[in-house]
N, C-alpha and C positions, 0 to 999 in steps of 0.2 A: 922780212920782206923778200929776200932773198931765195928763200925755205918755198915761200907762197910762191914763187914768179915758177921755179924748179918744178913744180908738184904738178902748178899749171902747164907747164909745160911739157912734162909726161905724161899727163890727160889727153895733149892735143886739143886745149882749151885756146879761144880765141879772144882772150880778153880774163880779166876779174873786177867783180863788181862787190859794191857792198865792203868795199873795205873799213875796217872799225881797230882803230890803233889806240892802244892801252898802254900809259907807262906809269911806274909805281914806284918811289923809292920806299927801301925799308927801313923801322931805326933799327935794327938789329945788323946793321952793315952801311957806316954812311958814304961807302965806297960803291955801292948798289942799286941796281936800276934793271927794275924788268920790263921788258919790252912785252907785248902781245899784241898779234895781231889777225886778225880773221876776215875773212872774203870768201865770195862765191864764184867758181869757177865758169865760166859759160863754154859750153862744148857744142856746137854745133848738131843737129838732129839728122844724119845723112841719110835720112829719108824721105827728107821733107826737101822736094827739089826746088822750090821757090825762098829757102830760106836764107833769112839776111837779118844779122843784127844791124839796127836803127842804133843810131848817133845819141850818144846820151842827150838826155834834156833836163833842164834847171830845176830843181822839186822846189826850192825856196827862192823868191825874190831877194835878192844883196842888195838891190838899188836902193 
């Protein structure tokens, strides 16, 4: 996550979306645990002078 926050932030990204985290232990190491994780960076388009990321919103009801 870490790695992810860094990368985005060398982009000059204002946010990451889409994050999808993976963990896996293996039996060939029961001392072992791989993390994965992947997201999309959102960079702003400075070109587009009206532009504004909107507030996430709920894709699936919890209630």
């Amino acid at each position: 996550m870490e790695r992810m926050q860094a990368e985005a932030l060398e982009a000059k990204a204002e946010g990451i979306v889409g994050v999808d985290i993976h963990e896996e232990s293996h039996g060939w190491g029961s001392h072992v645990i791989e993390f994965f994780a992947i997201g999309t960076a959102i960079i702003p388009d400075e070109d587009a002078e009206d532009h504004v990321i909107p507030d996430p919103q709920t894709v699936l009801d919890l209630s």
